[in-house]
C-alpha positions in Angstrom: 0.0 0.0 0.0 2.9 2.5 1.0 4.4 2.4 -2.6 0.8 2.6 -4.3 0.8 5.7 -2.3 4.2 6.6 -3.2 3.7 5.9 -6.7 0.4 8.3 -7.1 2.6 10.9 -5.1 5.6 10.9 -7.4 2.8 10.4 -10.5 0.7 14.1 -9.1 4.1 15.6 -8.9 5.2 15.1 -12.5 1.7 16.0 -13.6 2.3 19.4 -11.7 5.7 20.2 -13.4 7.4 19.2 -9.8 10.8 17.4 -11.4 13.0 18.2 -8.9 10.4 17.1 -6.3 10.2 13.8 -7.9 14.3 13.8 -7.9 14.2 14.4 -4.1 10.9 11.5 -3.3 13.5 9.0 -5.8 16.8 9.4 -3.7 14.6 9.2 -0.2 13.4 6.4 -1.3 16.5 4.9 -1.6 17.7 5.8 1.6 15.0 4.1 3.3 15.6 0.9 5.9 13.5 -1.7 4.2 13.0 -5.0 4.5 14.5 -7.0 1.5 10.9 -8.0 0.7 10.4 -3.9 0.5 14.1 -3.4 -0.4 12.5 -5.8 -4.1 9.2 -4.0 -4.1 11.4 -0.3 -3.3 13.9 -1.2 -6.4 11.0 -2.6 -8.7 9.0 0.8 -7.7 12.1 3.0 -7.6 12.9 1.7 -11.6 9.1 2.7 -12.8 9.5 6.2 -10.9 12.6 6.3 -12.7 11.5 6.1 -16.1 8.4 8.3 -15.6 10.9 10.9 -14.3 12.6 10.5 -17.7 9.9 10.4 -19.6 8.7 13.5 -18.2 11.8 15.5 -18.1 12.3 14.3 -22.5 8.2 15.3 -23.1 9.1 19.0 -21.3 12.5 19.0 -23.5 10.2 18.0 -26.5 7.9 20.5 -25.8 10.0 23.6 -25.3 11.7 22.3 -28.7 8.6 22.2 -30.5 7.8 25.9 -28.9 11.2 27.1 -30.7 10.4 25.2 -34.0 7.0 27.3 -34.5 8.9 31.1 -33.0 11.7 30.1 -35.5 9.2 29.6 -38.5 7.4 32.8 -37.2 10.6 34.4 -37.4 11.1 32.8 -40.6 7.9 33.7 -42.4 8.8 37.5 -41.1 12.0 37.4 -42.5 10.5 36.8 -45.5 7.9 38.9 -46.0 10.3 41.6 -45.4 12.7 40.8 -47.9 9.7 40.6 -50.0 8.9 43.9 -49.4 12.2 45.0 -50.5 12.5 43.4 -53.5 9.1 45.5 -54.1 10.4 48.6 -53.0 13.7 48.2 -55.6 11.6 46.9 -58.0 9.7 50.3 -57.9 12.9 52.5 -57.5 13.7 51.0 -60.3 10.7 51.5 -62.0 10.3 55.0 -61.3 13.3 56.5 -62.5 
């Protein structure tokens, strides 16, 4: 029961954003004075919280990447409307004279 409750702590943590939280409830666990029955279910637990951890901490780095990809295309598209507008602008110096 105590790691069902540990798990759905650690779980509420990473849904908050809490990473270094869920750090820190990783290494106490492994500091704990367990039984080796607990010591099993602590390790088994400990490697699930583990890869949640990870997969959380890679979706946050995916997400802030894909946040950059769509300013850089904004930047992008900018960029070019600009030059765009230059290339107008010559065109009707040129024009002009």
């Amino acid at each position: 029961m105590y790691m069902t409750n540990l798990l759905t702590a650690f779980e509420l943590l990473l849904q908050a954003g809490k990473l270094q939280e869920a750090k820190k409830m990783l290494g106490a666990l492994a500091s704990r004075d367990l039984t080796p029955k607990e010591k099993a279910e602590a390790r088994i637990l400990q490697t699930r919280l583990h890869i949640k951890l990870t997969n959380a901490i890679n979706q946050a780095y995916i997400d802030t990447l894909d946040a950059s990809i769509e300013q850089l295309k904004t930047l992008q598209a900018k960029g070019r409307a600009f030059f765009e507008k230059v290339k107008l602008a010559k065109t009707r110096a040129e024009l002009a004279k």
